[in-house]
N, CA and C atoms as an extended XYZ file, in Angstrom:
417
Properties=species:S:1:pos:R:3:atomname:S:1:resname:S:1:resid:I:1 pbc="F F F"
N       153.933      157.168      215.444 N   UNK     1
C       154.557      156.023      214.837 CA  UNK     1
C       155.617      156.501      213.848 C   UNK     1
N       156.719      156.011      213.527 N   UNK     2
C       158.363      156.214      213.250 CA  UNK     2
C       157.382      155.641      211.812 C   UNK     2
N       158.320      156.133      210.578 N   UNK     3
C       157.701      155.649      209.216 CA  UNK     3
C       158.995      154.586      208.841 C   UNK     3
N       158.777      153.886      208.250 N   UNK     4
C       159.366      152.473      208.144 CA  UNK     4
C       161.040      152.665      207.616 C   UNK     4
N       161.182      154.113      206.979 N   UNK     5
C       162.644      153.530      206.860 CA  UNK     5
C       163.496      154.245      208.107 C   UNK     5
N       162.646      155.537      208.920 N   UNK     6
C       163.216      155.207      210.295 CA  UNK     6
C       163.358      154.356      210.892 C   UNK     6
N       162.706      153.109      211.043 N   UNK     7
C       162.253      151.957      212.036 CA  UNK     7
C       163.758      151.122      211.369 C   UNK     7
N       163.638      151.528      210.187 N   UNK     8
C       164.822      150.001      209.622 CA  UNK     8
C       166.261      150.787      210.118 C   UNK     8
N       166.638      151.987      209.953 N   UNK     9
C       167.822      152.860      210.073 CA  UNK     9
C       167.871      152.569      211.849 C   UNK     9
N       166.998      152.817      212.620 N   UNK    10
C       167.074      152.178      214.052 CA  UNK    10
C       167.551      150.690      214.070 C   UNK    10
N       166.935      150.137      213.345 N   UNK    11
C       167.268      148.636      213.970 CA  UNK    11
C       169.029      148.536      213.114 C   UNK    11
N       169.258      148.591      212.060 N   UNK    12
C       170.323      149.104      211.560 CA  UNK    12
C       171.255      149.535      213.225 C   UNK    12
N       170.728      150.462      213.357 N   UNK    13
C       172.314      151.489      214.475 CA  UNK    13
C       172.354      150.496      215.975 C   UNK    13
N       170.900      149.906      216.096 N   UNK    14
C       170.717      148.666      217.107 CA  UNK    14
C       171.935      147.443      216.833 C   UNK    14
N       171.764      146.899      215.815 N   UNK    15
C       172.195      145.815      215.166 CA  UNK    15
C       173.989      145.654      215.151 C   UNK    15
N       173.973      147.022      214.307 N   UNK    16
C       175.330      147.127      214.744 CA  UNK    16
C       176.298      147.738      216.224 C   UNK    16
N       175.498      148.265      216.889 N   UNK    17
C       175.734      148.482      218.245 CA  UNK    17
C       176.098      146.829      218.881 C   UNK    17
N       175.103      146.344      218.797 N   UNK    18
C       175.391      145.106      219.418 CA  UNK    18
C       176.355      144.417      218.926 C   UNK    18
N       176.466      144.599      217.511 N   UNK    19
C       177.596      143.610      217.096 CA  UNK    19
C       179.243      144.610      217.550 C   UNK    19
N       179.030      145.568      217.791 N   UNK    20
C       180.435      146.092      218.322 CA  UNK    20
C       180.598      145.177      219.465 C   UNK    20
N       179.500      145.697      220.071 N   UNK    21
C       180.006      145.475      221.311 CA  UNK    21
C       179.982      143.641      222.214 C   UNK    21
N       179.718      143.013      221.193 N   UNK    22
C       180.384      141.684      221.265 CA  UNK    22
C       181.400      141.208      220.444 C   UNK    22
N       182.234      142.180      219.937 N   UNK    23
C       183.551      141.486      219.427 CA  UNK    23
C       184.606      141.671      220.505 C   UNK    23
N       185.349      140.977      220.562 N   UNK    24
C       186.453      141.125      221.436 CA  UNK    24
C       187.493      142.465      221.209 C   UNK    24
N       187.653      143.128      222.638 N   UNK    25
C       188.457      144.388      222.375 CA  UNK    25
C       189.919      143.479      222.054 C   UNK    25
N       190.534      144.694      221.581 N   UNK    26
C       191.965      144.295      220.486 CA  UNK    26
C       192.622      145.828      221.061 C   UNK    26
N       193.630      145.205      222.668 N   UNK    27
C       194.375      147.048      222.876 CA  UNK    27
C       195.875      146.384      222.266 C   UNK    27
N       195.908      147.187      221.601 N   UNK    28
C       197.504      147.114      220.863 CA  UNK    28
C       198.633      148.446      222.326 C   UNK    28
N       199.295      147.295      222.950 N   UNK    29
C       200.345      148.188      224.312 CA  UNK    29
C       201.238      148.940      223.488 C   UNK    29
N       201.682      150.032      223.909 N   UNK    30
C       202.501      150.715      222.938 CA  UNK    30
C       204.491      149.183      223.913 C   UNK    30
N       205.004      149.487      222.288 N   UNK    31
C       205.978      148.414      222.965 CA  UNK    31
C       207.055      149.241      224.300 C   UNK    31
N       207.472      148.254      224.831 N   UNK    32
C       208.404      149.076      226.057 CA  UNK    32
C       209.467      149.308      225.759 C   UNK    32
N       210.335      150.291      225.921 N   UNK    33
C       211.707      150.861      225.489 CA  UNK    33
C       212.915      150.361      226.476 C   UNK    33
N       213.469      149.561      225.859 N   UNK    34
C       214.938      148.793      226.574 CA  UNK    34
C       215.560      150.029      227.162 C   UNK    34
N       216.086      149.820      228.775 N   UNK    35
C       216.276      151.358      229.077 CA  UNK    35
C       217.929      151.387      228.097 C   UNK    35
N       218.083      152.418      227.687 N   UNK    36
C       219.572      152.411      227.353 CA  UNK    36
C       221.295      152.356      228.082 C   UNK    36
N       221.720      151.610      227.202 N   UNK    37
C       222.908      151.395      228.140 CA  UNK    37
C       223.684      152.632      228.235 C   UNK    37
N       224.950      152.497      229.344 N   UNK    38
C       225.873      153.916      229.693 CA  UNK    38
C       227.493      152.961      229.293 C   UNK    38
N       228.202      153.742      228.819 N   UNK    39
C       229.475      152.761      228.774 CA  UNK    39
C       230.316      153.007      230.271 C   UNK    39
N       231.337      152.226      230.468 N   UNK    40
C       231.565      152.080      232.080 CA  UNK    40
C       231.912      153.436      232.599 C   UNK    40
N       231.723      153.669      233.586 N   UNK    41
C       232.515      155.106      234.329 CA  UNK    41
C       232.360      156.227      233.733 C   UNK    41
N       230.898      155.965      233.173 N   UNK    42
C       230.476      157.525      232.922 CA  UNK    42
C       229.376      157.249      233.452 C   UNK    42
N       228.272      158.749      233.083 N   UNK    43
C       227.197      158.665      234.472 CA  UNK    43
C       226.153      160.121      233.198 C   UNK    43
N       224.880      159.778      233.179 N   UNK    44
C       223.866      160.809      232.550 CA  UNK    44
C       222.940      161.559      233.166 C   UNK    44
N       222.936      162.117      233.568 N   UNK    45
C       221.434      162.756      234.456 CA  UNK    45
C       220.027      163.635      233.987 C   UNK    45
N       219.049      162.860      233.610 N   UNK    46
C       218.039      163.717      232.852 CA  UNK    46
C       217.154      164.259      234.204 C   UNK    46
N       216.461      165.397      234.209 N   UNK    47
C       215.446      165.894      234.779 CA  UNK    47
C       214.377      166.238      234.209 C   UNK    47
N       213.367      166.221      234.829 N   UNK    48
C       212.243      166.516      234.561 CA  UNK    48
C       211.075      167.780      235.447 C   UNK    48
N       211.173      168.653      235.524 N   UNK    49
C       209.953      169.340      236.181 CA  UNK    49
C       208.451      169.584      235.768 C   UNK    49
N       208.207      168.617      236.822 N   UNK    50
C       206.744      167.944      237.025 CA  UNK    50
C       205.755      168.935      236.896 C   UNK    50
N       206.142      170.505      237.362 N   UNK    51
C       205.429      171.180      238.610 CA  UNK    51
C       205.548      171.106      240.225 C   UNK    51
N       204.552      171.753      240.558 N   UNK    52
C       204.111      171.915      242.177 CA  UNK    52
C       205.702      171.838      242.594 C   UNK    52
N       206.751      172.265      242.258 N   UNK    53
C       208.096      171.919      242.554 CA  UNK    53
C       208.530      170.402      243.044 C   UNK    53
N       208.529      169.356      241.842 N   UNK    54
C       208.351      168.235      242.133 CA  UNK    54
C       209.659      168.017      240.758 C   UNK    54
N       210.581      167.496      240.648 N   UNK    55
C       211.345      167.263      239.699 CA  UNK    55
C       211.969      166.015      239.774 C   UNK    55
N       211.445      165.181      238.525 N   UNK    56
C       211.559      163.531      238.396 CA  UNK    56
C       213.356      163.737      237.865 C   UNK    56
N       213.675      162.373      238.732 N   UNK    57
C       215.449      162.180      237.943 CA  UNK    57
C       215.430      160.566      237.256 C   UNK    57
N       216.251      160.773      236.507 N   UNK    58
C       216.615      159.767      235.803 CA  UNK    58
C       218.197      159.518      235.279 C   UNK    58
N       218.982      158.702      236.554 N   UNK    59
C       220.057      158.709      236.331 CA  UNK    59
C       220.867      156.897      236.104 C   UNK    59
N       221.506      157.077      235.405 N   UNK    60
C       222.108      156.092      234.615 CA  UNK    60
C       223.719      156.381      235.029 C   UNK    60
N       224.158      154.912      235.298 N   UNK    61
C       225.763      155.052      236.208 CA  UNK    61
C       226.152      153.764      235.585 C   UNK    61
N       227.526      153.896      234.832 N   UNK    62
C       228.161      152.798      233.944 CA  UNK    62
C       229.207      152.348      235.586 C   UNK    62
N       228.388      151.669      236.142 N   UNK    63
C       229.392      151.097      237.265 CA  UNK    63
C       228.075      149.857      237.635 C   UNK    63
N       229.337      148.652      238.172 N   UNK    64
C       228.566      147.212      238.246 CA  UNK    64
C       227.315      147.581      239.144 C   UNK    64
N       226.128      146.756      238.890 N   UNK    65
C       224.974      146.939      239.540 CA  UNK    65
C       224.751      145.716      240.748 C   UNK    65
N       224.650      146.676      242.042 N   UNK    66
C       224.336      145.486      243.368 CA  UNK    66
C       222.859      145.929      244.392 C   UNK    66
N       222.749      144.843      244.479 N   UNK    67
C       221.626      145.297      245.272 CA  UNK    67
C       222.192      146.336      246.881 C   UNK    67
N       223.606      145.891      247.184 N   UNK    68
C       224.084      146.619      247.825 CA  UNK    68
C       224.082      148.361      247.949 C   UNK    68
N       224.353      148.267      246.610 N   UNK    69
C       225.334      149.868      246.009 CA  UNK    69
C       223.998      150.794      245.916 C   UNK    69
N       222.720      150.132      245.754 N   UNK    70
C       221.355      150.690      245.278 CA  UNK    70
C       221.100      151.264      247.083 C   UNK    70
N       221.553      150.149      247.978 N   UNK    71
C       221.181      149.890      249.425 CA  UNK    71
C       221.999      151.444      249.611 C   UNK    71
N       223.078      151.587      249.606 N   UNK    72
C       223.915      152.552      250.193 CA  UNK    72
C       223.464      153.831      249.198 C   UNK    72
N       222.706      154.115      247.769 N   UNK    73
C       222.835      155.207      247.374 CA  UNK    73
C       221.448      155.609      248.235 C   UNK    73
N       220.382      154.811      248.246 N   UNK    74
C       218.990      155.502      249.055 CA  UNK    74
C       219.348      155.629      250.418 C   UNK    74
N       220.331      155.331      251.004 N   UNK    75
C       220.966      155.979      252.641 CA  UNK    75
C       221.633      156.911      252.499 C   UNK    75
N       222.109      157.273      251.566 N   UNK    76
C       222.975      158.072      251.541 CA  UNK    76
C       221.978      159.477      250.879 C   UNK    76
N       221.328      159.302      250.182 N   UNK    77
C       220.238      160.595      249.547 CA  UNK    77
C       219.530      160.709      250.752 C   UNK    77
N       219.039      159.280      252.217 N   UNK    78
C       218.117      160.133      253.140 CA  UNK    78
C       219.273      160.734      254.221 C   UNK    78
N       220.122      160.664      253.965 N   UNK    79
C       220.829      161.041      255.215 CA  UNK    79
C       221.212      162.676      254.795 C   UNK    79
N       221.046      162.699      253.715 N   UNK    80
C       221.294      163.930      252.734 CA  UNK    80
C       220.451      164.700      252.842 C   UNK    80
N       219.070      164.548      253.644 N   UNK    81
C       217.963      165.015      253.751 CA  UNK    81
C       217.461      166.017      252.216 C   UNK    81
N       217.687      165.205      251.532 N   UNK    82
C       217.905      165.800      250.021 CA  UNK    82
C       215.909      165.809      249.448 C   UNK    82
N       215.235      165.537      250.143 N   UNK    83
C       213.520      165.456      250.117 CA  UNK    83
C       213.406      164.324      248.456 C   UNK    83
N       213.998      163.361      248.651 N   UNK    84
C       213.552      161.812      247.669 CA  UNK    84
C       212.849      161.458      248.182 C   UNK    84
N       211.721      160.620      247.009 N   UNK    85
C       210.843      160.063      247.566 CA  UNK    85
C       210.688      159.342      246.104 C   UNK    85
N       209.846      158.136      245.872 N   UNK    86
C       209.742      157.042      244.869 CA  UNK    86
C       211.368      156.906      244.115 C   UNK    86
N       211.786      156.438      244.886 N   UNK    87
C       213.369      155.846      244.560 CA  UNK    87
C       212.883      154.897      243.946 C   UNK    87
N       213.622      154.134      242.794 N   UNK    88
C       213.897      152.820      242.902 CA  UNK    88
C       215.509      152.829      242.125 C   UNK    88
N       216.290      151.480      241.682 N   UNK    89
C       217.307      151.452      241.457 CA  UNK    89
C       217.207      149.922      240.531 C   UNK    89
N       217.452      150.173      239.855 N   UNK    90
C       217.417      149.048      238.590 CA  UNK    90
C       219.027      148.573      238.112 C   UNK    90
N       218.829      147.242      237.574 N   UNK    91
C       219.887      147.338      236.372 CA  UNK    91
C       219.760      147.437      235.250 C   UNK    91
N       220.689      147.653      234.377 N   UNK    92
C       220.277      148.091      233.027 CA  UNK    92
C       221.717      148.004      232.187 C   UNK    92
N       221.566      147.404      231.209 N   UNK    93
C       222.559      146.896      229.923 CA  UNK    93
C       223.923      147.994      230.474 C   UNK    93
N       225.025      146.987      229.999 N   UNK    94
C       226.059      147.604      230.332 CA  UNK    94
C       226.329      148.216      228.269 C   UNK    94
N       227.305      148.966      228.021 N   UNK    95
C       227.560      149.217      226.568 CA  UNK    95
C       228.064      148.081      225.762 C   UNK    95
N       227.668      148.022      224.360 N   UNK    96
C       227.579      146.934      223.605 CA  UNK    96
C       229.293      146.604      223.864 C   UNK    96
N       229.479      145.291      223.956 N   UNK    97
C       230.791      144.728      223.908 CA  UNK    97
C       231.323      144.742      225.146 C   UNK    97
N       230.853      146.325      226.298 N   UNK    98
C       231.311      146.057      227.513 CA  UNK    98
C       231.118      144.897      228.526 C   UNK    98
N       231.081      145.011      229.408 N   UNK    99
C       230.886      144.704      230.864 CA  UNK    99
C       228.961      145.242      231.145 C   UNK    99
N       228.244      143.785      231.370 N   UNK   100
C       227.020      144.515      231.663 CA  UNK   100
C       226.867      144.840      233.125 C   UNK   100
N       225.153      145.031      233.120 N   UNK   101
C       224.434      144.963      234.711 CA  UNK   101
C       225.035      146.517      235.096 C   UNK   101
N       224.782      147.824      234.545 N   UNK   102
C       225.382      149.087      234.722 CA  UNK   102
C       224.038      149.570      235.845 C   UNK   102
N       224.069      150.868      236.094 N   UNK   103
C       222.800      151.046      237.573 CA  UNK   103
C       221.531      152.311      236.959 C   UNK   103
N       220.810      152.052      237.183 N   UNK   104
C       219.446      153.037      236.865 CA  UNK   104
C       219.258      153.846      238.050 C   UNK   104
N       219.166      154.582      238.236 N   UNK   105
C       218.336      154.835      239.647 CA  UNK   105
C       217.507      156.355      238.826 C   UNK   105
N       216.517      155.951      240.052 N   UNK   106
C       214.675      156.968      239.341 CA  UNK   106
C       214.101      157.702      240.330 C   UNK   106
N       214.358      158.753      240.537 N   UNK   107
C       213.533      159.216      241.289 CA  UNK   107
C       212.507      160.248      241.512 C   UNK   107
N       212.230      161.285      242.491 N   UNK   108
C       211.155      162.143      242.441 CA  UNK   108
C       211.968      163.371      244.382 C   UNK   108
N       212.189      164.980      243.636 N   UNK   109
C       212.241      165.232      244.575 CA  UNK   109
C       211.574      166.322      244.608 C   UNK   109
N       211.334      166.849      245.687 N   UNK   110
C       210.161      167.897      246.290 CA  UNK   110
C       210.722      168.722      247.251 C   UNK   110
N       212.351      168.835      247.560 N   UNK   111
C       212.754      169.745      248.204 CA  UNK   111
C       213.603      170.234      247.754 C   UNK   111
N       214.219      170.430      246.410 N   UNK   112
C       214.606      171.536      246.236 CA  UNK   112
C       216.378      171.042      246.846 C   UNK   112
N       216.378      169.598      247.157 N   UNK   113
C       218.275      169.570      247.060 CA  UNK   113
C       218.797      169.413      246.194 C   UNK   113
N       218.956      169.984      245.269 N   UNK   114
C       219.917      169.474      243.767 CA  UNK   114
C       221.474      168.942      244.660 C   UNK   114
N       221.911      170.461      245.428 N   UNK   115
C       223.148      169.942      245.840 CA  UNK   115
C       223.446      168.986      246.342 C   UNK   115
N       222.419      168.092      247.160 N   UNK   116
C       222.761      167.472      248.374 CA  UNK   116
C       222.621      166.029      247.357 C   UNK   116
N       221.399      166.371      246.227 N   UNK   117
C       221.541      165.105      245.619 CA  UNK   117
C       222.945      164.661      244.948 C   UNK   117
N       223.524      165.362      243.876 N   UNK   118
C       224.863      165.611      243.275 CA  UNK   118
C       225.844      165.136      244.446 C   UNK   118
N       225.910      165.608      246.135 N   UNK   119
C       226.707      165.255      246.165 CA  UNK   119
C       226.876      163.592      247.126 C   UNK   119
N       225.569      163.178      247.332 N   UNK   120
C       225.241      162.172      247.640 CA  UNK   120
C       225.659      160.869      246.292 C   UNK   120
N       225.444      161.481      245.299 N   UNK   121
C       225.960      160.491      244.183 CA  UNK   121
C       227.383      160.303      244.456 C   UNK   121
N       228.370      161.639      244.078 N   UNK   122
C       229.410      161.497      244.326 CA  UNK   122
C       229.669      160.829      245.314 C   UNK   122
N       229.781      160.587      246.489 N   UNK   123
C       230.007      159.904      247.749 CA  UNK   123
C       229.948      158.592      247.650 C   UNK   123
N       228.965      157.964      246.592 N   UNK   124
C       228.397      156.617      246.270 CA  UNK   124
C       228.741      155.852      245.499 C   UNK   124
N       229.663      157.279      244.168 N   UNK   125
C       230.538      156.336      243.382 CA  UNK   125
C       231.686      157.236      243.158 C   UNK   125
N       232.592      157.432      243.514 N   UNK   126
C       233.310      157.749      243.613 CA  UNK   126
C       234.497      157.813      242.189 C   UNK   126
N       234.228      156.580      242.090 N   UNK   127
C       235.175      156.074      240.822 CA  UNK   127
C       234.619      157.023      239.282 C   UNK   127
N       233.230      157.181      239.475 N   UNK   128
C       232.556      157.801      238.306 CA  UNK   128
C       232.379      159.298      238.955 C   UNK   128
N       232.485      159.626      239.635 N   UNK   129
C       232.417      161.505      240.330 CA  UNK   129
C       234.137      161.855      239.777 C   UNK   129
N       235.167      161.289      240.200 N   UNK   130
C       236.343      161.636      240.224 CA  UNK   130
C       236.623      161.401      237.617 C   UNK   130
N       235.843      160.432      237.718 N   UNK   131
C       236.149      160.461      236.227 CA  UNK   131
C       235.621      161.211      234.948 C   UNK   131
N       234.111      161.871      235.791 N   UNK   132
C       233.142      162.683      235.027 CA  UNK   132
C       233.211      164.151      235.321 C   UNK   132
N       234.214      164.827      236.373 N   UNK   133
C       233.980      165.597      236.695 CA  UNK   133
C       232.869      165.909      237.971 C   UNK   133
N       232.172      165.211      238.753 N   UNK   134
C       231.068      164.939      239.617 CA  UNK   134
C       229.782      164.917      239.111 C   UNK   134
N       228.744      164.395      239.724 N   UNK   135
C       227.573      164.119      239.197 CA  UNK   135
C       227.064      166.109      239.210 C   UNK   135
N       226.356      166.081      237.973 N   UNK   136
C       225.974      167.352      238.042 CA  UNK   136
C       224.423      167.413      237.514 C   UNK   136
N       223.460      166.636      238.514 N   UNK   137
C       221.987      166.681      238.354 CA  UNK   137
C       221.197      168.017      238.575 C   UNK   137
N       220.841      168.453      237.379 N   UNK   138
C       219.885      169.788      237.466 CA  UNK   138
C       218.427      168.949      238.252 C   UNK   138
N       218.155      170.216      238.573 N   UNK   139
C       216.850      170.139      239.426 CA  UNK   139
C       215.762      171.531      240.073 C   UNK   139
């Protein structure tokens, strides 16, 4: 038999156990980051290496955003056999005062085309390859 101020220190760690665990959880989301804008006819390229030779892109293109232009850059990276895979293509704030709706595009590659990616951009925008010097995505 437990001597009585064990018994009370139990019901104690009981007591409040239960009362945790009927209050309502409270997850505070960390907030989401507005992607940042590009001003027109320039172009940013961040990389990332994942590992397992897997290197995430994150490129931002100050040129109008179409569902078209998104259509022709993922034909143009598979025809590039450039090894993309989780494409997507967003819009995203044009620069304060500019012209919005500028282009995101996100991806993930696993073969090792830097070149073919770089020059698949170029091909796609032309207007921003010829004004930046060409897309020059490390990878």
């Amino acid at each position: 038999m437990l001597p009585s101020s064990s018994k009370t220190l139990l019901l104690a760690l009981l007591l409040t156990t239960l009362l945790l665990l009927t209050q309502p959880t409270i997850v505070h989301a960390l907030p989401k980051s507005k992607p940042k804008s590009i001003a027109p006819n320039h172009q940013t390229c961040k990389t990332h290496d994942q590992g397992y030779g897997i290197v995430s892109y994150d490129v931002r293109i100050g040129h109008p955003y179409s569902a078209e232009k998104c259509l022709e850059v993922r034909k143009g990276l598979k025809a590039a056999h450039a090894g993309v895979r989780e494409f997507k293509c967003k819009e995203i704030a044009g620069a304060p005062g500019g012209p919005g709706g500028h282009v995101r595009l996100t991806f993930e590659n696993s073969g090792g085309g830097k070149r073919k990616i770089n020059e698949a951009l170029n091909e796609a925008f032309p207007v921003i390859a010829s004004g930046t010097g060409d897309f020059r995505c490390r990878g």
